[in-house]
C-alpha positions in Angstrom: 0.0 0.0 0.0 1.6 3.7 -1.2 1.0 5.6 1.9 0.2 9.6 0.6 0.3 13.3 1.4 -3.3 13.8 3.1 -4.9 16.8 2.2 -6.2 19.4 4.6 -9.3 19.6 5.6 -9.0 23.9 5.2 -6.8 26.2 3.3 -3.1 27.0 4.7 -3.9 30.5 6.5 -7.1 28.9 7.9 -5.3 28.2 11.4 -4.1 31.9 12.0 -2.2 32.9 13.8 -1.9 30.0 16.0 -0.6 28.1 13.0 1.0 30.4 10.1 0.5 29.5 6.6 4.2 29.9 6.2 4.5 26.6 8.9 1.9 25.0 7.6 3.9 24.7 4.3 6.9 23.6 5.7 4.8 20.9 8.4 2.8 19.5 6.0 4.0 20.0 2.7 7.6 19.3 4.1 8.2 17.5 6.8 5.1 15.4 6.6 5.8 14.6 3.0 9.5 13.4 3.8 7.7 11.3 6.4 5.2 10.0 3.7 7.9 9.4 0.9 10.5 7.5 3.5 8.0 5.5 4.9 6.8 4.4 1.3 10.6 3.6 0.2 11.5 1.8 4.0 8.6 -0.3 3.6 8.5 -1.3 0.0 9.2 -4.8 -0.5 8.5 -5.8 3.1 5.9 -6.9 5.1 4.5 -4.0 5.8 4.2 -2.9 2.3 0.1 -4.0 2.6 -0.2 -3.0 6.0 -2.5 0.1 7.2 -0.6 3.0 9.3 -2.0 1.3 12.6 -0.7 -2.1 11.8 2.7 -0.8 11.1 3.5 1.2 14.1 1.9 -1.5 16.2 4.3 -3.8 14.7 7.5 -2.2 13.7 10.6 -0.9 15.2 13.6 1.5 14.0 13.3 3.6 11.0 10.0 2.4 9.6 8.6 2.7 13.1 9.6 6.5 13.1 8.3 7.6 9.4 5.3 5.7 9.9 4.4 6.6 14.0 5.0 10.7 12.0 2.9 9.8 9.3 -0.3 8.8 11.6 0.6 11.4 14.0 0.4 14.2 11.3 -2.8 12.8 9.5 -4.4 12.8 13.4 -2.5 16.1 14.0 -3.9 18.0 10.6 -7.5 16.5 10.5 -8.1 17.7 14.3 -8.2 21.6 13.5 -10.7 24.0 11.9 -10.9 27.8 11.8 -13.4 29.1 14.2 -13.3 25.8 16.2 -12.0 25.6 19.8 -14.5 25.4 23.0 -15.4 21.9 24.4 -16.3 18.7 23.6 -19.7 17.5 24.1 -21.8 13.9 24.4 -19.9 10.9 26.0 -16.3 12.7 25.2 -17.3 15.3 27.5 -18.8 12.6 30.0 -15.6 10.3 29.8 -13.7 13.5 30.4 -15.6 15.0 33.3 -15.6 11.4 35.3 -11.8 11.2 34.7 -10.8 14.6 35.9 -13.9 15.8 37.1 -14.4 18.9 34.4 -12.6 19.9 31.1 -10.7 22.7 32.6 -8.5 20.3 34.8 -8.4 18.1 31.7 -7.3 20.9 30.1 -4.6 21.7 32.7 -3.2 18.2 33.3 -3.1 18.3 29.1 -1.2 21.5 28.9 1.6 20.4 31.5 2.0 16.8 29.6 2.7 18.9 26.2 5.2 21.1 28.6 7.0 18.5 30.2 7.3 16.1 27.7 11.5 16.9 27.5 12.6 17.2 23.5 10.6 16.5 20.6 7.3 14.2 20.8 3.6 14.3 21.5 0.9 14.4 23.4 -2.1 12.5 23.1 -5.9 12.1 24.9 -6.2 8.5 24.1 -8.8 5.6 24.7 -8.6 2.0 25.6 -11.2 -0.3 24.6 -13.7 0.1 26.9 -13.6 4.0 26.6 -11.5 5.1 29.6 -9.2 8.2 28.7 -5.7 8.6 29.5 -3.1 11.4 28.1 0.1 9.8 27.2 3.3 11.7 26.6 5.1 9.9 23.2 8.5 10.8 22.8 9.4 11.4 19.4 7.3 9.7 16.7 5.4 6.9 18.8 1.5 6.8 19.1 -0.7 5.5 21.8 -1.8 2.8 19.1 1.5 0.8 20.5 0.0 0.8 23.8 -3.1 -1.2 22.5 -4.8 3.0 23.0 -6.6 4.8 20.6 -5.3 8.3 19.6 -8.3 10.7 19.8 -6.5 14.3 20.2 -2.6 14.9 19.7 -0.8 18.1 20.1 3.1 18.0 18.7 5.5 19.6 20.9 8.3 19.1 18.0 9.5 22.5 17.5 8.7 22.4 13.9 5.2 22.3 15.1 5.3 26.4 16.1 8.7 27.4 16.3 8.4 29.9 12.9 5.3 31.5 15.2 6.3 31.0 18.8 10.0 30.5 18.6 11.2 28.9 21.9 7.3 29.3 23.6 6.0 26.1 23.6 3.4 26.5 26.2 2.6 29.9 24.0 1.5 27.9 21.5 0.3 24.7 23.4 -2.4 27.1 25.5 -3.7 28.7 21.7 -4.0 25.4 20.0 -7.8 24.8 21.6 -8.7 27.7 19.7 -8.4 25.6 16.6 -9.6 22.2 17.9 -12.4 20.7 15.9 -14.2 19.1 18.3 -16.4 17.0 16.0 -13.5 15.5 14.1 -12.1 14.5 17.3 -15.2 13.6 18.9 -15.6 11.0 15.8 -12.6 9.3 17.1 -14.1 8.3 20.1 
């Protein structure tokens, strides 16, 4: 299977100014495309070649691991925003939320300091397991909660390519302004 370039779900200068056209065209039409085009030459002739993105970070290691735990990351990352988005969640996200941390703006909280302490590059993720319990993991680098047996529902890259062109050295700058651009819906679909 030829993993490709998803498309964005809005145009580049949709997400300003939390996210700048000008990054937008180096995170996704750079960086995620090296992801995309690596991960398509690392796993061609292999056996994950016919695998889905899931399968292959579940089940890989090294290099191919990497480019493919970036390549989920970034389609999760890019489909969760929308200009004119932000506020809460509602329905059973909400309700999973508010019996895990008791309201959305300690959620929030305990979100923001995982995204701030997570030390070097990485993400973090609200994630589910199967019976719908949240957690927020902190990945380092390109790993996904799908190789805890989780399911990624809302991901926030603390890379600095993520919002150093914007917010140079101030991650938790941009960490608190990404809600603003959370598409609810999309990530509610998730769940």
């Amino acid at each position: 299977m030829k993993h490709e370039l998803i498309n964005l779900p809005y145009e580049p200068t949709a997400l300003e100014p939390v996210i700048s056209k000008e990054t937008i065209e180096y995170h996704h039409g750079k960086h995620l495309q090296n992801y995309v085009n690596t991960l398509n030459k690392l796993i061609e002739g292999t056996e994950f070649e016919s695998m889905s993105l899931e399968d292959i970070v579940k089940k890989s290691d090294g290099g191919v691991f990497n480019n493919a735990g970036q390549v989920l990351n970034h389609n999760l990352y890019f489909t969760q925003f929308g200009p004119h988005c932000g506020g809460k969640p509602s329905g059973k996200l909400m309700e999973a939320i508010e019996k895990k941390w008791g309201s959305f703006d300690k959620f929030q909280e305990e979100f923001n300091n995982a995204c701030v302490t997570l030390f070097g590059s990485g993400w973090a993720w609200l994630a589910s397991d199967e019976k719908g319990n949240l957690e927020i993991t902190k990945e380092p680098n390109g790993s996904n909660p799908v190789k805890h047996g989780l399911k990624p529902l809302l991901g926030v890259d603390v890379w600095e390519h993520a919002y150093y062109l914007t917010y140079q050295n101030r991650r938790a700058d941009h960490v608190k302004d990404v809600w603003s651009i959370i598409n609810w819906s999309a990530v509610e679909s998730r769940y």
